[in-house]
C-alpha atoms as an extended CHARMM CRD file, in Angstrom:
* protein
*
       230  EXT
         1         1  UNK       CA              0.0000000000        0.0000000000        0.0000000000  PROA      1               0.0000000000
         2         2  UNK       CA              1.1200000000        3.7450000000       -0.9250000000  PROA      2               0.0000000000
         3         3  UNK       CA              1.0360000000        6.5960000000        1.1300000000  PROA      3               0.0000000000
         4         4  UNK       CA              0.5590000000       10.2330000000        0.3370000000  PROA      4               0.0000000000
         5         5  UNK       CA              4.0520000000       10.7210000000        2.6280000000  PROA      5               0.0000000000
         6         6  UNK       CA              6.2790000000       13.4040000000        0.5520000000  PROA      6               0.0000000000
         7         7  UNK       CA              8.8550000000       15.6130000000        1.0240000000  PROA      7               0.0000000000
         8         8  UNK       CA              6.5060000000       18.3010000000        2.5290000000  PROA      8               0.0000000000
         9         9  UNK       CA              5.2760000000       16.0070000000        5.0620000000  PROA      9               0.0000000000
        10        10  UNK       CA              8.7510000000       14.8870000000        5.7440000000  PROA      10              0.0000000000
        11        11  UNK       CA              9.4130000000       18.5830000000        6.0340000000  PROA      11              0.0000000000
        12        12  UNK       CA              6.9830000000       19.8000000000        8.1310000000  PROA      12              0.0000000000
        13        13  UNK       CA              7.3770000000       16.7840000000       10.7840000000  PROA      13              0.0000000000
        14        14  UNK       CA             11.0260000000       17.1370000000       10.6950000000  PROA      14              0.0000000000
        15        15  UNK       CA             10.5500000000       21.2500000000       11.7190000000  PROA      15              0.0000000000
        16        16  UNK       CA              8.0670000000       20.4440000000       14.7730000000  PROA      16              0.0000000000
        17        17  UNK       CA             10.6600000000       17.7990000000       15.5870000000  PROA      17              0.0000000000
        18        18  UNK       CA             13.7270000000       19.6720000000       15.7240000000  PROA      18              0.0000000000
        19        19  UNK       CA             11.8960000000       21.7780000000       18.2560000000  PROA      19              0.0000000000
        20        20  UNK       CA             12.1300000000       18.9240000000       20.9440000000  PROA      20              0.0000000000
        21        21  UNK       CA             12.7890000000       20.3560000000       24.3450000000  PROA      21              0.0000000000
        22        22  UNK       CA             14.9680000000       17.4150000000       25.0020000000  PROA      22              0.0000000000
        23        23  UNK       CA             17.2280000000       17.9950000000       22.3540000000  PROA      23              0.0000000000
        24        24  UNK       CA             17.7620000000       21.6350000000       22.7340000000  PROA      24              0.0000000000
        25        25  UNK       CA             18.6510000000       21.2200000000       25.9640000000  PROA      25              0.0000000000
        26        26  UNK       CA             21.0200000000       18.7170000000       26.4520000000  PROA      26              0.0000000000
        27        27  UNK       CA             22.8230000000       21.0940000000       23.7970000000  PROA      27              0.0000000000
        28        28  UNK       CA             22.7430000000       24.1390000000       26.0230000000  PROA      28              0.0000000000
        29        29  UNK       CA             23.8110000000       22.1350000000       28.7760000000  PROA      29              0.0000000000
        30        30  UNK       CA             27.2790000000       21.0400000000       26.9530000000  PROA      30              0.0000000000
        31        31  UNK       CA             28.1700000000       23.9020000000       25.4000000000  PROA      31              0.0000000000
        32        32  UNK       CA             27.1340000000       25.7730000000       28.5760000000  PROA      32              0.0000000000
        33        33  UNK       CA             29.7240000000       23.4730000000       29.9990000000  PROA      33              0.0000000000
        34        34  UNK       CA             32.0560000000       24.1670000000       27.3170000000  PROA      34              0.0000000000
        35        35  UNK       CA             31.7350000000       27.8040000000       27.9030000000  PROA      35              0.0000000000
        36        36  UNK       CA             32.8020000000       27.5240000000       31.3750000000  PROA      36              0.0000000000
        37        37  UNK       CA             35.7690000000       25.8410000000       30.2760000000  PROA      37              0.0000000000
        38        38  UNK       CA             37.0990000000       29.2190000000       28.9130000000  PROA      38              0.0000000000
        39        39  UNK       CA             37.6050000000       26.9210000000       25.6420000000  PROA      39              0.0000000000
        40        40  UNK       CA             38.1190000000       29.3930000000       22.5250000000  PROA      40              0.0000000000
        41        41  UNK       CA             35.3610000000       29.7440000000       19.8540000000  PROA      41              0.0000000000
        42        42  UNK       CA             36.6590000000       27.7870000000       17.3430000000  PROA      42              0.0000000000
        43        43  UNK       CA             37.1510000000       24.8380000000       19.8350000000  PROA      43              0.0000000000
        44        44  UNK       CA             33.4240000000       25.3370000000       20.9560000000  PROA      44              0.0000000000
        45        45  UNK       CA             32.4870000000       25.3720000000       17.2290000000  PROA      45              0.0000000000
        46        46  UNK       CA             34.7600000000       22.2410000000       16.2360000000  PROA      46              0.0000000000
        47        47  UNK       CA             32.9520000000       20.1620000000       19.4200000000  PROA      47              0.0000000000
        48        48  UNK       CA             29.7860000000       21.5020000000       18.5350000000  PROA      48              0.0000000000
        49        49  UNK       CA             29.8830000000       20.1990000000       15.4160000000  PROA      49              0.0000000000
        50        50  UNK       CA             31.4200000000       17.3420000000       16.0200000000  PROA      50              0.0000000000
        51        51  UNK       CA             28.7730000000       16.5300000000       18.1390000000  PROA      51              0.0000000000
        52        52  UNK       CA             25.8520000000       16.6230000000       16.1820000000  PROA      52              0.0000000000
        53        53  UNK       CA             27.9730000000       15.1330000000       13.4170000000  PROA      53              0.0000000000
        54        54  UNK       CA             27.2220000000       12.3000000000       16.3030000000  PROA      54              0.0000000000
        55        55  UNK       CA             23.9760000000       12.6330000000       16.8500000000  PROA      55              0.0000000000
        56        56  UNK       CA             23.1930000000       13.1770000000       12.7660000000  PROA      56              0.0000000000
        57        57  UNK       CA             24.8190000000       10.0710000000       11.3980000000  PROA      57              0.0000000000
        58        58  UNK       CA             23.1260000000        7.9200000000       14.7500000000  PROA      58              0.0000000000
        59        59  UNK       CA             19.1960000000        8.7100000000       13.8700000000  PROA      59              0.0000000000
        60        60  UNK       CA             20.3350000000        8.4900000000       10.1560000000  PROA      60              0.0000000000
        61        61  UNK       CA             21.4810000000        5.2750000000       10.7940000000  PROA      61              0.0000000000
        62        62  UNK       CA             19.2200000000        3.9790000000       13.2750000000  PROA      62              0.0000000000
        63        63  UNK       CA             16.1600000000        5.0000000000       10.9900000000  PROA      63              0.0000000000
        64        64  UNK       CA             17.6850000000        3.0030000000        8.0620000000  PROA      64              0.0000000000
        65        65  UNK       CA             17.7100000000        0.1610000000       10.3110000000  PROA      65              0.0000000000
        66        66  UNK       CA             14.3900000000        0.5550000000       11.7210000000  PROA      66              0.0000000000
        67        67  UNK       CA             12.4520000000        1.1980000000        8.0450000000  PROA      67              0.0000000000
        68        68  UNK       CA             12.7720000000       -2.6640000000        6.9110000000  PROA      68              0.0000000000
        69        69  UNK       CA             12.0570000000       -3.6560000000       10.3640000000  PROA      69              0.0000000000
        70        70  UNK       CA              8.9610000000       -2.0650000000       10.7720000000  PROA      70              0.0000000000
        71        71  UNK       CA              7.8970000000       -2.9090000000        7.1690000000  PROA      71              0.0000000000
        72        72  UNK       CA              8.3960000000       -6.5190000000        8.1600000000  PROA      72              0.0000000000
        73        73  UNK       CA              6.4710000000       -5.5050000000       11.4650000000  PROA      73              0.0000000000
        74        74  UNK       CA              3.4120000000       -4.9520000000        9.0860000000  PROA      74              0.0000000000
        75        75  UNK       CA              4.0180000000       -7.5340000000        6.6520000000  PROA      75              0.0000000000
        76        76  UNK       CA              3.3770000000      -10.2200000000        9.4020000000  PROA      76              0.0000000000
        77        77  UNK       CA              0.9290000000       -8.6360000000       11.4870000000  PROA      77              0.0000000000
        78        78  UNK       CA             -1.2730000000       -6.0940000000       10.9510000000  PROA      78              0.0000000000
        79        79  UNK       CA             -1.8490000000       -5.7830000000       14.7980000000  PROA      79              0.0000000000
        80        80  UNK       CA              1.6730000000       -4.8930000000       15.2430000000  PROA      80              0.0000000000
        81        81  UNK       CA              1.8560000000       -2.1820000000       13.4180000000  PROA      81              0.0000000000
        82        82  UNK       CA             -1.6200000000       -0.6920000000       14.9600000000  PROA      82              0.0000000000
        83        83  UNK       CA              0.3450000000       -1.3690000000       18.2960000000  PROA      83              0.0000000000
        84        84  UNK       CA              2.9340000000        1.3050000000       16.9700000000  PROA      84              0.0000000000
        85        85  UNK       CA              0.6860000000        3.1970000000       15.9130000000  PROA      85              0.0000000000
        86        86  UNK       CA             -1.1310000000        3.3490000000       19.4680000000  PROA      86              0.0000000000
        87        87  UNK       CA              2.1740000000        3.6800000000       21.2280000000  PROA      87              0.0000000000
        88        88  UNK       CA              2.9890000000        6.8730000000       18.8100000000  PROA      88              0.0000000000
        89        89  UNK       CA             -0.3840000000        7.9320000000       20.1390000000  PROA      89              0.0000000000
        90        90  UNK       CA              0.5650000000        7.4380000000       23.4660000000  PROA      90              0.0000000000
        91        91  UNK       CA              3.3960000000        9.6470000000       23.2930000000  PROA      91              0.0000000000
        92        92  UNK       CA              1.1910000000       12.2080000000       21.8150000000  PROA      92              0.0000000000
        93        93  UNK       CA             -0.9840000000       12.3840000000       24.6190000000  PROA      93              0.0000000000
        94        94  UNK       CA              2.1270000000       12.5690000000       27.0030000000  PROA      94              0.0000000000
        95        95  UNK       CA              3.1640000000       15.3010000000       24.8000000000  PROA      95              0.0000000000
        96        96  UNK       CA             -0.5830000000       17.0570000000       25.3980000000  PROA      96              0.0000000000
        97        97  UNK       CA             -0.2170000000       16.6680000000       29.2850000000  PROA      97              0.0000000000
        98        98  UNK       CA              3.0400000000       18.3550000000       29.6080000000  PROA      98              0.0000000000
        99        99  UNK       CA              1.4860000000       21.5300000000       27.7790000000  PROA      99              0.0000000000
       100       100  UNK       CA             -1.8970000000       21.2490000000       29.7790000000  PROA      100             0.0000000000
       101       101  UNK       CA             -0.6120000000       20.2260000000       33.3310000000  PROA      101             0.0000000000
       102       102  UNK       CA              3.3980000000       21.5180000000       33.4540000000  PROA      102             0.0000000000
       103       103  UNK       CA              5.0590000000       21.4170000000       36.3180000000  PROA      103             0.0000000000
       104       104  UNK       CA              3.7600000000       17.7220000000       37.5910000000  PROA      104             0.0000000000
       105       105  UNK       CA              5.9090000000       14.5760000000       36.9550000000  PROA      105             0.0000000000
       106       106  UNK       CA              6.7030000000       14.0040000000       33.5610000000  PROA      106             0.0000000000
       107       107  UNK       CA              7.3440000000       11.1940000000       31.6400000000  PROA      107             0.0000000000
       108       108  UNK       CA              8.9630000000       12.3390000000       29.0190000000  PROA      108             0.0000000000
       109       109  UNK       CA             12.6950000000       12.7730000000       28.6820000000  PROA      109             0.0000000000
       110       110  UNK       CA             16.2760000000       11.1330000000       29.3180000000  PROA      110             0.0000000000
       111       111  UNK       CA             16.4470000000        9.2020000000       32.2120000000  PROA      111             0.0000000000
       112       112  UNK       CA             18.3410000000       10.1930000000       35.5590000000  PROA      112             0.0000000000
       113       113  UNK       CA             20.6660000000        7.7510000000       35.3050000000  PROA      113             0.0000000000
       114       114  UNK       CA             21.5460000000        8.8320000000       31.9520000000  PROA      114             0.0000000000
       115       115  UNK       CA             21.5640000000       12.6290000000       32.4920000000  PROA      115             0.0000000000
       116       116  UNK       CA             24.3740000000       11.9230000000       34.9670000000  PROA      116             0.0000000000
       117       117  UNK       CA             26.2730000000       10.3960000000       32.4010000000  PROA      117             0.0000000000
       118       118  UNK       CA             26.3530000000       12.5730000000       30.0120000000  PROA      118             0.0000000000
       119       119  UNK       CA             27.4320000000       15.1740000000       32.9940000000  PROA      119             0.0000000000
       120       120  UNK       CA             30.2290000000       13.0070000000       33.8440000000  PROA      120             0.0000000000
       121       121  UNK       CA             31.1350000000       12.8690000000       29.8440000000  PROA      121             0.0000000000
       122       122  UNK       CA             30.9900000000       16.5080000000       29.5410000000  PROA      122             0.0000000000
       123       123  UNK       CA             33.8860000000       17.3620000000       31.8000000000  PROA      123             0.0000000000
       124       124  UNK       CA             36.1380000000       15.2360000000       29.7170000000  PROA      124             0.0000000000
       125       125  UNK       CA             34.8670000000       16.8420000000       26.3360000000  PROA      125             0.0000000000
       126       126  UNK       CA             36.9530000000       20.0600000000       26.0270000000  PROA      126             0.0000000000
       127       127  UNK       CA             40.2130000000       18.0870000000       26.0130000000  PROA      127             0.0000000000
       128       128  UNK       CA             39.0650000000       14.4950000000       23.4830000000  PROA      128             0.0000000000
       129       129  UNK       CA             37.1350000000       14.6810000000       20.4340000000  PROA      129             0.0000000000
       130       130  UNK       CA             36.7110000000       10.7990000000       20.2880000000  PROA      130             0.0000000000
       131       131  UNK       CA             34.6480000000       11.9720000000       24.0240000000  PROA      131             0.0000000000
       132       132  UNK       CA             32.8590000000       14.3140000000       21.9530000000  PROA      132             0.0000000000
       133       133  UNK       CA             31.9270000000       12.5490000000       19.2230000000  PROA      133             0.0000000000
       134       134  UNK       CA             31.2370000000        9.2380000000       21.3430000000  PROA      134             0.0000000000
       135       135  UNK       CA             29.1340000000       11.4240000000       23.6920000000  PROA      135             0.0000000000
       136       136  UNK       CA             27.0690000000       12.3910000000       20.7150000000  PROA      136             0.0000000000
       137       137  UNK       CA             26.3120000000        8.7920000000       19.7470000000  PROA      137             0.0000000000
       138       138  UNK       CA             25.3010000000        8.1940000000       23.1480000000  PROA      138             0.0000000000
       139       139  UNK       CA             22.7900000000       11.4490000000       23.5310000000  PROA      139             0.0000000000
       140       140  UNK       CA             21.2930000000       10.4150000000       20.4150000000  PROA      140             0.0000000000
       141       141  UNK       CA             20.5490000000        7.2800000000       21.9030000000  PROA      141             0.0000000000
       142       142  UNK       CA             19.2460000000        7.6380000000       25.3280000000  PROA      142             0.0000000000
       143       143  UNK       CA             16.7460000000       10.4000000000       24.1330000000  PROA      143             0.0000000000
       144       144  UNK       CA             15.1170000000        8.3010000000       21.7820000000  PROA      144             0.0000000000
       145       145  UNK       CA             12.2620000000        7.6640000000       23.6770000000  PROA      145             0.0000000000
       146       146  UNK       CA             11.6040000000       11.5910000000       24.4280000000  PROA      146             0.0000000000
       147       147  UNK       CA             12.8170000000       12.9450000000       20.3260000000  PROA      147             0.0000000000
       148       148  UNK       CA             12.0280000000        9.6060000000       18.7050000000  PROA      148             0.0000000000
       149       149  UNK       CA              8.1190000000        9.2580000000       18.6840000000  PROA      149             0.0000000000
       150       150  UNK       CA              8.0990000000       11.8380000000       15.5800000000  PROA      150             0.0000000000
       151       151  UNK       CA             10.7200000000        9.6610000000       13.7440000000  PROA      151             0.0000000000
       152       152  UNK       CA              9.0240000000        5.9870000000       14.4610000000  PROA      152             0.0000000000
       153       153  UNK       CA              5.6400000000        7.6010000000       13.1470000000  PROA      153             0.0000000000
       154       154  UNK       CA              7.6040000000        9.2070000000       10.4070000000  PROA      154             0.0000000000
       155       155  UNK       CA              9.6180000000        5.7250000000       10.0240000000  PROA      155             0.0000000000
       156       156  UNK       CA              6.2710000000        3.6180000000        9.9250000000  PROA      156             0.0000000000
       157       157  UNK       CA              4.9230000000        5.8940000000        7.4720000000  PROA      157             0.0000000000
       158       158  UNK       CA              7.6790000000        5.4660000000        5.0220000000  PROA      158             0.0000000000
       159       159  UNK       CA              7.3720000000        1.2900000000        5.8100000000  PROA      159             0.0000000000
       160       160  UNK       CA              4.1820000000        1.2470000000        4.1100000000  PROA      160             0.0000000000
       161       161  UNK       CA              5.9440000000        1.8830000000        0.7450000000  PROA      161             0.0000000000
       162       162  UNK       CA              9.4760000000        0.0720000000        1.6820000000  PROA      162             0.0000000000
       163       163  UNK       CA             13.3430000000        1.0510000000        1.7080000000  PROA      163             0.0000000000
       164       164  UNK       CA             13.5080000000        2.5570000000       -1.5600000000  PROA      164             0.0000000000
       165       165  UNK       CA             16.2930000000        5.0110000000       -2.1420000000  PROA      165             0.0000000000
       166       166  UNK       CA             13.3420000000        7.8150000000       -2.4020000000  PROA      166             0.0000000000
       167       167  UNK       CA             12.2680000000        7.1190000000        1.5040000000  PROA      167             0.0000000000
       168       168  UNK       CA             16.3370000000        6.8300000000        2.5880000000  PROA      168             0.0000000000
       169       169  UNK       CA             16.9760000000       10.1870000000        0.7350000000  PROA      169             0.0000000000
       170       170  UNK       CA             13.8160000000       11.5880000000        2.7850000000  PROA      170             0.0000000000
       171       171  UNK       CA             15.4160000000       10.2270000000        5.8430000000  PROA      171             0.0000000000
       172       172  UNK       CA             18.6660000000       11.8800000000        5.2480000000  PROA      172             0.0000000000
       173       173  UNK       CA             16.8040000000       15.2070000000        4.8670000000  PROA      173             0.0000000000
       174       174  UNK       CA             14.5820000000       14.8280000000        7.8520000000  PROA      174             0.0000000000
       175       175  UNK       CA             17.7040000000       14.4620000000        9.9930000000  PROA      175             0.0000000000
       176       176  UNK       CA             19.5760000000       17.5120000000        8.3390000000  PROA      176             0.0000000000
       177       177  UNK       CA             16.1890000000       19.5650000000        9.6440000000  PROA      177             0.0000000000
       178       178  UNK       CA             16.0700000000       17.9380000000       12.8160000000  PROA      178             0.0000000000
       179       179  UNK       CA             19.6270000000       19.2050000000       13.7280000000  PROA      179             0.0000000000
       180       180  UNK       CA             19.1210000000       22.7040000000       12.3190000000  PROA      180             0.0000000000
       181       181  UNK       CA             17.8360000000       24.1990000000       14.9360000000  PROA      181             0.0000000000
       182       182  UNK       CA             20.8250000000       22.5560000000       17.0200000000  PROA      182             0.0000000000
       183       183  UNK       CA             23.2030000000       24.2690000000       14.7590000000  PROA      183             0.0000000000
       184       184  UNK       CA             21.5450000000       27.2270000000       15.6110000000  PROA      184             0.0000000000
       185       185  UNK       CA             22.0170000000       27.6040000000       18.7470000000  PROA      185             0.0000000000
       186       186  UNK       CA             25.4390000000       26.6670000000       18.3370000000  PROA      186             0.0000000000
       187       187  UNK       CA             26.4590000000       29.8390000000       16.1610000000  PROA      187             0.0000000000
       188       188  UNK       CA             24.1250000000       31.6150000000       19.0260000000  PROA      188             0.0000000000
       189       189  UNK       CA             27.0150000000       30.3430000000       21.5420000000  PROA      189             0.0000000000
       190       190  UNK       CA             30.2460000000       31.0480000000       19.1200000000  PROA      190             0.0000000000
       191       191  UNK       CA             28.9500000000       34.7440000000       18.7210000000  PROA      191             0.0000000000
       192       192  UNK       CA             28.6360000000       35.3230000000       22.3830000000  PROA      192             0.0000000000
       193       193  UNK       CA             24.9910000000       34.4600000000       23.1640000000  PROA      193             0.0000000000
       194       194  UNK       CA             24.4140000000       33.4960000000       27.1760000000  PROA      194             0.0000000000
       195       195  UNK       CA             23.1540000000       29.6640000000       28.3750000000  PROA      195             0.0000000000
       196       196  UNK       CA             20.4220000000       31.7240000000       30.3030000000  PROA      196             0.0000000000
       197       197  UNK       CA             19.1780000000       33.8050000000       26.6630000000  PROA      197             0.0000000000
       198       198  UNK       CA             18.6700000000       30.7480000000       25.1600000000  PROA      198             0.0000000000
       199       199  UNK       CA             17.6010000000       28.5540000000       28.4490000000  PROA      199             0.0000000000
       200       200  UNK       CA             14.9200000000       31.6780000000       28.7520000000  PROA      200             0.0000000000
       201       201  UNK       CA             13.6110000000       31.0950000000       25.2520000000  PROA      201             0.0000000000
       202       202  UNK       CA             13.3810000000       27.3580000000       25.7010000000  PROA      202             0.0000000000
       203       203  UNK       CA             11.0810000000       27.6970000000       29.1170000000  PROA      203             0.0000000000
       204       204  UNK       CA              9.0640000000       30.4980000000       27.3180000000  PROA      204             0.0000000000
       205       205  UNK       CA              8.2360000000       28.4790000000       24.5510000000  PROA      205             0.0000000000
       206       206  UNK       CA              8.3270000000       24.7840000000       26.0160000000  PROA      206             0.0000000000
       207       207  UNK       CA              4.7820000000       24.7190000000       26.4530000000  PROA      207             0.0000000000
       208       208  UNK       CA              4.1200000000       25.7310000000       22.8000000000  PROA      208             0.0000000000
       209       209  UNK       CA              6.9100000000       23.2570000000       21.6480000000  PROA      209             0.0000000000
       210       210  UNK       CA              5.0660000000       20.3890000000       23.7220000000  PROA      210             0.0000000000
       211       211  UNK       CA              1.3510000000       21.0130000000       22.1620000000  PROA      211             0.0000000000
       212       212  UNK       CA              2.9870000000       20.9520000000       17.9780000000  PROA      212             0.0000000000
       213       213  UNK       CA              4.6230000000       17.8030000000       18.8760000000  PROA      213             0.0000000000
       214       214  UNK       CA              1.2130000000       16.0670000000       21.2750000000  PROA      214             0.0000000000
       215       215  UNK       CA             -1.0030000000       17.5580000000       18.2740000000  PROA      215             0.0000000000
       216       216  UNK       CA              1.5400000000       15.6900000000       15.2550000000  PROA      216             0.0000000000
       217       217  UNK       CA              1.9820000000       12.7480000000       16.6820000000  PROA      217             0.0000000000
       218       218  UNK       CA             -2.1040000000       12.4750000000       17.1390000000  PROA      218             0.0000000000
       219       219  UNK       CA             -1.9460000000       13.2460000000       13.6920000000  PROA      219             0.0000000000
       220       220  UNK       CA              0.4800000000       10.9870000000       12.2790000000  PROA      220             0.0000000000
       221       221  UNK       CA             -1.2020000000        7.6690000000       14.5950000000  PROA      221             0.0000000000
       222       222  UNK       CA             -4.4740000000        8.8170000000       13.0620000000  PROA      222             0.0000000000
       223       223  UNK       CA             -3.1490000000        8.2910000000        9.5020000000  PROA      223             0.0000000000
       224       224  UNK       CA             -0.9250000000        4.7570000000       10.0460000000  PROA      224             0.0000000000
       225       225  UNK       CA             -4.6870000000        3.7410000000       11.3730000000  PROA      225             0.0000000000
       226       226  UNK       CA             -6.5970000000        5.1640000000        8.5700000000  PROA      226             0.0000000000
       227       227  UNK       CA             -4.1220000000        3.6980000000        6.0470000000  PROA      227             0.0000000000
       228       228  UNK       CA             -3.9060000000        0.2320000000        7.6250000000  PROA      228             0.0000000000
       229       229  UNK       CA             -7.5860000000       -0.0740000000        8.4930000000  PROA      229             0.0000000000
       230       230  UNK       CA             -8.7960000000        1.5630000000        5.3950000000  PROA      230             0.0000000000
């Protein structure tokens, strides 16, 4: 079965997710870190980049393994692909609550465990690219579950019309938009602009960030029903 998934769906999903809270801010937290390093610009550039260099090629790569996966998903059972679709759902509505009730205990984002981790990896940043880089791989990674909902839906989308080179060259541009935004906020740092400017922006707008992302993946779990069902 074909979907009606093109480039300016790919586009449009790819903006609202690049807006993830959980991205941006484990961003702003490193180069924060960086900053406090007294490292020069161009090393806060090079590590910046290097770093979502990391996190670029990982959801490039894990979506390329997840596409045929998911197509065989649907190929056997039909029921397991509604399940994704549910669970995409599921996220949306977590999504929803954190813009109607903030402030409670959410269940969205990287694990403690995790975040202490990638604090521990920070310090050694400044002074080994490999930790850099690595550190990147590992972000990408462990924030899955709070960034990734967009992508699966995106990724189960794509499934119903199978790892052509079409849907791997719309994966490739869905991750250069996802990290746009990131790259962003780095040039914000190299030219002098404050953790708390940018930390200030992100709280102001978190809210709005969490209701586009609740509201598309609602969306997208509506259509990988209505095209499955249908």
């Amino acid at each position: 079965m074909e979907t009606n998934l093109n480039l300016f769906i790919i586009l449009g999903a790819a903006v609202i997710d690049s807006i993830n809270p959980c991205a941006i801010g484990v961003l702003v937290f490193l180069l924060a870190y960086l900053t406090q390093m007294k490292v020069s610009s161009r090393a806060l550039l090079f590590h910046g980049l290097l770093y979502l260099a990391a996190v670029f090629f990982t959801y490039l790569i894990v979506g390329a393994l997840l596409l045929p996966v998911i197509q065989q998903m649907r190929s056997f059972s039909v029921m397991s692909y509604l399940a994704i679709a549910a669970i995409i759902g599921v996220f949306g509505l977590l999504e929803l609550k954190e813009f109607f009730l903030p402030g409670k205990t959410s269940l969205i984002g990287i694990a403690p465990r995790y975040s202490l981790m990638i604090k521990k990896q920070a310090q050694k940043m400044a002074h080994n690219p490999f930790v850099t880089f690595g550190l990147g791989i590992f972000v990408a990674l462990v924030e899955l579950p709070c960034t990734g909902a967009v992508y699966l839906a995106v990724l189960s989308l794509m499934a119903l019309s199978g790892l052509n080179i079409s849907n791997l060259a719309m994966l490739v541009i869905y991750n250069i938009i996802f990290i746009l935004p990131l790259v962003v906020i780095l040039i914000l740092f190299c030219r002098g602009t404050s953790a708390e400017v940018i930390q200030r922006w992100q709280e102001k707008n978190k809210a709005k960030m969490h209701l586009s992302v609740g509201l598309l993946l609602l969306g997208l779990a509506a259509w990988m029903v209505a095209f499955t069902v249908l």
